[in-house]
N, C-alpha and C positions, 0 to 999 in steps of 0.2 A: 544317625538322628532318627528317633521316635515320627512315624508319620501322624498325622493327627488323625480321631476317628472319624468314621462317615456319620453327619448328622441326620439323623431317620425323625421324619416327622409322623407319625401314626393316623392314620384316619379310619376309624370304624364307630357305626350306630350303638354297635354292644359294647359296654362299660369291659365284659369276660372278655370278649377277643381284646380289646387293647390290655389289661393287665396282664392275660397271657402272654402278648406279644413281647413287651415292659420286661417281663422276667424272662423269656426267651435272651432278649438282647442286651441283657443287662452282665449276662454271663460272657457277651463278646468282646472281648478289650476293642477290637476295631472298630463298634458303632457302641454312637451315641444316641439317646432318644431326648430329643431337644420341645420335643411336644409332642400333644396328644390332641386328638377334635373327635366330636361325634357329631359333626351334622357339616353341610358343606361352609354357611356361614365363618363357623368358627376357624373350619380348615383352611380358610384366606387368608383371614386374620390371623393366625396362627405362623401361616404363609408369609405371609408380609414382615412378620416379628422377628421372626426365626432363619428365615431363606436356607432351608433345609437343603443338604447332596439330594436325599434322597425321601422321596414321596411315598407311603405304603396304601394305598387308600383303597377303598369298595366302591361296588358301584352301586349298591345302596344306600342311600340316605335319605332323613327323614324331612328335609326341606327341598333340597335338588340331588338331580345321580352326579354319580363319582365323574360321569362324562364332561359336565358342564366344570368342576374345579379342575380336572386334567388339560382341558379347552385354556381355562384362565390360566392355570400354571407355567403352560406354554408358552401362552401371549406374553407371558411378564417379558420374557426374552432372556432367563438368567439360562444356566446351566442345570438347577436342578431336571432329576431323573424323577419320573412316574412310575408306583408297579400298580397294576391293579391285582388286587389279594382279594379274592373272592369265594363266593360258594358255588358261582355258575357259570359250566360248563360249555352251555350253548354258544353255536359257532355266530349267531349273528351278535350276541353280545360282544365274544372275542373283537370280532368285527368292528365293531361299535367304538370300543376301549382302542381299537389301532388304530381307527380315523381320528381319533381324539386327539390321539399322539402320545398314546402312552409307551413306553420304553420298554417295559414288560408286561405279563400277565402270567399270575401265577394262581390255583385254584388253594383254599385253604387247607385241602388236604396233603397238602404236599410234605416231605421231610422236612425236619425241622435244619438238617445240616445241609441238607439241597436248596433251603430257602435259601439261609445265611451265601450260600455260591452264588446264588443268582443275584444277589442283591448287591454283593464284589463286584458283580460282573457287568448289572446293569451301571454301578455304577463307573466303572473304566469305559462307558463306553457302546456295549454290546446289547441288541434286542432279546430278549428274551421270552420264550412261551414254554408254558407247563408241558411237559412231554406227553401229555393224556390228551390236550386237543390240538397241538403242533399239527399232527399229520390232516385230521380233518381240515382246518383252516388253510395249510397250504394246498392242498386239492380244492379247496373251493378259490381260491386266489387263479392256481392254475385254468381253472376252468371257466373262470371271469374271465380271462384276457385270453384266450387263445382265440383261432379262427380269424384274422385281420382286423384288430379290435379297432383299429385308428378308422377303417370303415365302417364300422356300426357304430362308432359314435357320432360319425358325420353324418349321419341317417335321422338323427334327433334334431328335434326344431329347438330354438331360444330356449320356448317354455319347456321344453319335454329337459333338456338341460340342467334349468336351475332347479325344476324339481328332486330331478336324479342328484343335484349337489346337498340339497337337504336331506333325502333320505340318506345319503352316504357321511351326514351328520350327525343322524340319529333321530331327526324328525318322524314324530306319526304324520297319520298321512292327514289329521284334525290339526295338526300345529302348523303343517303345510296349508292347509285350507286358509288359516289365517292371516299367515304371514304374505301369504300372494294373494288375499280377497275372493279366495274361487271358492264353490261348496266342498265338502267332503266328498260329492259323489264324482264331481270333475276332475279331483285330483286321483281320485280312486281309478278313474277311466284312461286319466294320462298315462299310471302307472300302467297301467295294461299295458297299452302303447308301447309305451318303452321298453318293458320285457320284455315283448314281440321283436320289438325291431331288434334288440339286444341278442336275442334268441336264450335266452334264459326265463329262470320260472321261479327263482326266490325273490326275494328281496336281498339277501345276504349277499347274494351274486352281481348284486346288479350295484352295494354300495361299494365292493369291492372293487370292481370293474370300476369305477370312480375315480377309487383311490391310487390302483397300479397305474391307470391311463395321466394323473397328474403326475406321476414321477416320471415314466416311460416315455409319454409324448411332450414334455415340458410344455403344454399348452395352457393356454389361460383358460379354461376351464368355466368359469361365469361370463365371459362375454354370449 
């Protein structure tokens, strides 16, 4: 029996990357391209219509980032799969796209026969990272949780806490001001704090450390 194709919902700003994509996958018997979006609005609603296997989407767009529809996607609670297919490299974006919950990430450069693998793959199942920042991002993951990480986070007060859980969502540290009623420059000073006590010096480090510590220590984490 014939398995049925993987339904690929497409998300990008540029009109070129989704027709490319279109005619990429259009040569695949095993996927389907069941829709297309250029903006995150549409990509819901698209969402909602369609209840695609699988998600291709950027993290740029031109009303909200790819992070905030990966976020919702997730929350729906189906089975659909996230990649994010992008142009940027940088490890805290990676970062970014992992807290989200996305299931892979893959940079736009990638092979066009390595793409179609990963997109098999994500969807069986498996996480997936482009091999060109794989090794960065897992040495920053490592270097987030090592040293007795369940003691430097007990070292954090409430507030130093739910900060740290914002920026490991991808909050500035302006959207943070907001959301907790404190200045820019308070939240700027907590963040200090925490780095210090964290014994770290990125930001990327310190969302990571976030993210490994809720899987690792199964703790609740906003209390």
């Amino acid at each position: 029996m014939k398995s049925k194709p993987l339904r690929l919902l497409l998300v990008d700003d540029h009109q070129v990357v989704l027709l490319g994509l279109q005619a990429l996958f259009s040569s695949v018997q095993s996927f389907e391209v069941v829709a297309t979006a250029r903006n995150a609005s549409q990509a819901m609603a698209e969402f909602e219509r369609v209840r695609p296997d699988v998600v291709l989407l950027d993290v740029r767009l031109p009303d909200r980032s790819g992070f905030d529809v990966c976020r919702e996607i997730k929350l729906a609670g189906n089975d659909t799969k996230v990649i994010i297919l992008t142009s940027h490299a940088d490890d805290e974006v990676v970062l970014k796209a992992i807290t989200a919950g996305a299931d892979g990430y893959l940079l736009k450069e990638i092979d066009t026969l390595l793409l179609i693998t990963s997109i098999k793959k994500v969807a069986a199942g498996e996480s997936i990272l482009d091999p060109a920042i794989s090794k960065n991002v897992m040495e920053l993951l490592r270097n987030a949780t090592s040293d007795r990480p369940a003691d430097r986070f007990d070292q954090l007060s409430p507030q130093e806490r739910r900060i740290l859980e914002l920026v490991s969502k991808g909050k500035t540290n302006k959207e943070i001001a907001m959301e907790m009623s404190l200045s820019d420059k308070t939240v700027k000073n907590y963040f200090s704090h925490i780095l210090e006590k964290l014994q770290m010096s990125r930001r990327s480090q310190a969302a990571a450390f976030f993210v490994e510590q809720t899987h690792r220590l199964g703790r609740d984490l906003q209390s």
